[in-house]
C-alpha positions in Angstrom: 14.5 45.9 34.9 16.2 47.4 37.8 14.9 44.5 40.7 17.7 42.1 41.6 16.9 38.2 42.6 18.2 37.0 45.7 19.5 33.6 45.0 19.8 32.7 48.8 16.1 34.1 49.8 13.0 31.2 50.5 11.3 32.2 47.8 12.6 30.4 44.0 14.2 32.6 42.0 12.0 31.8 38.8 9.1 33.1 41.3 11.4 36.3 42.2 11.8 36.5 38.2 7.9 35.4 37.0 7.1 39.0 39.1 9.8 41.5 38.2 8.4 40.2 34.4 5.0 40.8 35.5 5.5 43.8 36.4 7.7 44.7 33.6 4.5 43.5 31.4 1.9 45.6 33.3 3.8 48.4 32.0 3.6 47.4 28.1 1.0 47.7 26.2 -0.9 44.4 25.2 0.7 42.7 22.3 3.7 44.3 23.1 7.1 42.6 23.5 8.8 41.2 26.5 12.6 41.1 26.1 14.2 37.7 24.8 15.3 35.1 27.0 19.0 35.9 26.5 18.4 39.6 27.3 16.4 38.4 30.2 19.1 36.2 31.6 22.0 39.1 30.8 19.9 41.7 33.0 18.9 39.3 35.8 22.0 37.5 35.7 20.0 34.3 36.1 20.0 30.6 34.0 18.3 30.0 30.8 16.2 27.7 32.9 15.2 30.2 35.4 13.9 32.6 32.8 12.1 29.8 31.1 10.2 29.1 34.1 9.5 32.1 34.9 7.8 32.8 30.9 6.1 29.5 31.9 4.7 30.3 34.8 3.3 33.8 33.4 1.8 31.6 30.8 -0.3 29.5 32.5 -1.6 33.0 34.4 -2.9 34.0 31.2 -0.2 37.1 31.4 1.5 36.2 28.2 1.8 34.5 24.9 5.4 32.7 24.0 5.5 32.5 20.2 8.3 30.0 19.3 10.5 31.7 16.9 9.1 35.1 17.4 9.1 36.0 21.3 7.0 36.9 24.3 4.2 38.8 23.8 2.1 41.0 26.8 -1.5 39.0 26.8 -4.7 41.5 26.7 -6.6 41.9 30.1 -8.7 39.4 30.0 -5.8 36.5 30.4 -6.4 35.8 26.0 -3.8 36.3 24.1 -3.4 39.9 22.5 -4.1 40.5 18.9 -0.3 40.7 17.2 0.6 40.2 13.6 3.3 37.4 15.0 0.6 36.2 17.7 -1.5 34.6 15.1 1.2 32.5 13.2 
């Protein structure tokens, strides 16, 4: 997590955001867990909203699953969801 947003630069920062997380995911293994929204905002130093769109925007690309309750979870190769015990509740 060590790529800054540029809040002044063309491109949204939720964009800037969606691929620092993508990256960040690329590294994990699939079913593995992407940091919580808080923890997200803290080390981007970014909105609530900002991250959300971001995890929304890597959810339509098929690069992860949001559980609600349980988190953000890397999504297998193939853009499906990866097989994790809190995936399937």
């Amino acid at each position: 997590m060590n790529s800054q947003i540029i809040p002044n630069w063309p491109v949204p920062m939720y964009v800037q955001l969606a691929r620092c997380l993508e990256a960040e995911a690329a590294c994990l293994t699939p079913g593995g867990r992407l940091p919580s929204e808080h923890d997200l905002m803290n080390a981007y130093r970014v909105s609530r909203t900002t991250v959300r769109r971001a995890l929304a925007v890597l959810e339509r690309h098929g690069r992860v699953l949001r559980v609600h309750g349980s988190g953000t979870f890397v999504s297998d190769a193939g853009g499906s969801p990866a097989s994790s015990p809190s995936a399937g509740e």
